[in-house]
N, C-alpha and C positions, 0 to 999 in steps of 0.2 A: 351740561348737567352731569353729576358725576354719575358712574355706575353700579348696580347694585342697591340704590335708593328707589326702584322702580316701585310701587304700592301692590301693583297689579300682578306683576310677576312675584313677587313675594308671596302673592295670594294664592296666584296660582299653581306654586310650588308647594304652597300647603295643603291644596285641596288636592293635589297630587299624591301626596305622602298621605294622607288621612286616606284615600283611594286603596293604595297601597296595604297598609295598615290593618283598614278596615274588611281588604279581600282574604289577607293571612289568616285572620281570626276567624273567618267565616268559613274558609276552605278548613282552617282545626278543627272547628267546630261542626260540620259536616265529617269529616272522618272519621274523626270523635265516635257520633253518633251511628256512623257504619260497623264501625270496630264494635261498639256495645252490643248492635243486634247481630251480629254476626259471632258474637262470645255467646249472647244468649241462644240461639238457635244451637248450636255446635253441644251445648252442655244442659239443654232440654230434651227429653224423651218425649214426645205428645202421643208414642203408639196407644191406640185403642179401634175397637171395634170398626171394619170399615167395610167397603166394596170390594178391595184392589189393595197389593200392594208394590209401588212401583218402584224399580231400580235404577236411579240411573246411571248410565255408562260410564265404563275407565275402559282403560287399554287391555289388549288382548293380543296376545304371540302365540300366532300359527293353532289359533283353535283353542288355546288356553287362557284364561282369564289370569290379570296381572294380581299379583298379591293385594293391590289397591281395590281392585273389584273384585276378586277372591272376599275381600272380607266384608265389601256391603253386601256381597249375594248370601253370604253364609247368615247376616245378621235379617235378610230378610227370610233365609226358609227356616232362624229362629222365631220369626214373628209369623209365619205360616204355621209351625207345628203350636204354635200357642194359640192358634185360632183368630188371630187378629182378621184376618179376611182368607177368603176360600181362592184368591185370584191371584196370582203373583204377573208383572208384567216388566221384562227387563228391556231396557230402552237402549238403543245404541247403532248407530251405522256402520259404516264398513270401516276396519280400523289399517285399512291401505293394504290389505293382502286379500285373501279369498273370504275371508268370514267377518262378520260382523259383530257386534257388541253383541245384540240383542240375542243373536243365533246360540252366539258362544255365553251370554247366560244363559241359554236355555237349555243346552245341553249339559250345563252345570248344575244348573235348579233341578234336571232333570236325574241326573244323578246322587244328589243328596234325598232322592226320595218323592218329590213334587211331579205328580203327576205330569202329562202332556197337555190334559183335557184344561187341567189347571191355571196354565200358562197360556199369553199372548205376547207374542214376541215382537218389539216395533224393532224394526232394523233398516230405519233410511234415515234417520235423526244424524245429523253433522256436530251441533252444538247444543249447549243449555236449553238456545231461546226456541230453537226447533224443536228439541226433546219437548217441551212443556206446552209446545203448539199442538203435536202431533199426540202426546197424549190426552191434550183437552181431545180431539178428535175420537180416539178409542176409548173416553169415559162416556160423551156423548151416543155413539155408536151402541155400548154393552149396558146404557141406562144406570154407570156408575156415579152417586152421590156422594160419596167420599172416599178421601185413598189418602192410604199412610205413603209418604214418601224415603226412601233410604238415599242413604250419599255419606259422604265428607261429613264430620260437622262445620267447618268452614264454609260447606258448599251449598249448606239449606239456608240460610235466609235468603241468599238469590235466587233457588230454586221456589221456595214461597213464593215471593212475590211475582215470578213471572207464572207461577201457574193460579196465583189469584188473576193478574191481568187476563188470564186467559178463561177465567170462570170457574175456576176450579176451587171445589174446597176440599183443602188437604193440610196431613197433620203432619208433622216430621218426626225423623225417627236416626240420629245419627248413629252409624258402622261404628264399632268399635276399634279404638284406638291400643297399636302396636306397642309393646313395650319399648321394642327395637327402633323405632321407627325414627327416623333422621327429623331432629328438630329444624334444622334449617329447610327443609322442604314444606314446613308446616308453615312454619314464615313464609315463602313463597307465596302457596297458595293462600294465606291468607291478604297478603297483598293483591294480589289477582284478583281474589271477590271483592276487595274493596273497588280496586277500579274501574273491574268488568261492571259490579254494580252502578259505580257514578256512572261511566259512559253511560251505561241502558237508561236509568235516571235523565238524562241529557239528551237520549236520543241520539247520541253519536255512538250506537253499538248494533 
């Protein structure tokens, strides 16, 4: 018999290629749809009237907050002095030297004027998904029903969603963006939420 007239194998190479075919499309098509909400969150403001308003962490050098978190903490003790909520709470663990995120906003919250009484500082949080665990914790704890959240614009639809998973209802409110600021890092991180996002989505995060 000659080769390559097999019926079966023909078939099977096509069900293979439509396989194929049909996963490209569907992974575009997921991305797609990641990238839209993740534009959309980044260039929505939802601040309004809340409990809390919480920061989450960037990097901090030797006690000082990095210009990345310098400018979600400034944008939230602007939604402090606007009365958005009377509680500010800056999230963050140790950033591998003596001081933590959370410590290190809070002596910066504390400086821009924010009282002490004002603030609750979490500072054992390693990542996103613990940030959002451990503040569902302290909304529970202080009887808080809603809280503006600050970050990244890239960085709040992932921050939504894990702190809906975790009960929480919260509004976002993204840091204002640098004139200076290096485009290709923007790209970065928005690659990053897409993916950090699918993994968590998939449960491999």
């Amino acid at each position: 018999m000659g080769g390559g007239k097999n019926p079966r194998r023909r078939w099977g190479l096509r069900v293979a290629a439509f396989a194929v075919v049909a996963g490209t499309i569907g992974a575009a098509g997921w991305f797609h749809w990641v990238y839209s909400r993740i534009e959309w969150y980044a260039h929505h403001d939802e601040a309004a009237p809340a409990d809390a308003i919480c920061i989450f962490g960037a990097a901090e050098y030797d006690g000082r907050p990095s210009p990345v978190f310098r400018a979600r903490l400034d944008h939230a003790v602007e939604l402090y002095r606007q009365g958005i909520a009377p509680i500010v709470i800056p999230i963050g663990g140790p950033g591998g030297d003596q001081y933590s995120e959370g410590a290190v906003g809070q002596s910066y919250l504390e400086s821009r004027g924010v009282p002490e009484q004002n603030i609750i500082a979490e500072t054992h949080s390693t990542d996103t998904e613990q940030s959002a665990r451990r503040l569902a914790v302290i909304a529970r704890a202080n009887g808080f029903r809603r809280l503006v959240v600050v970050s990244d614009g890239t960085h709040l639809f992932r921050i939504h969603a894990l702190c809906a998973a975790n009960g929480l209802n919260v509004l976002t409110s993204p840091r204002e963006q640098g004139s200076v600021e290096d485009a290709s890092l923007e790209v970065q991180r928005l690659v990053h939420e897409m993916l950090s996002y699918t993994l968590w989505r998939l449960h491999l995060h």
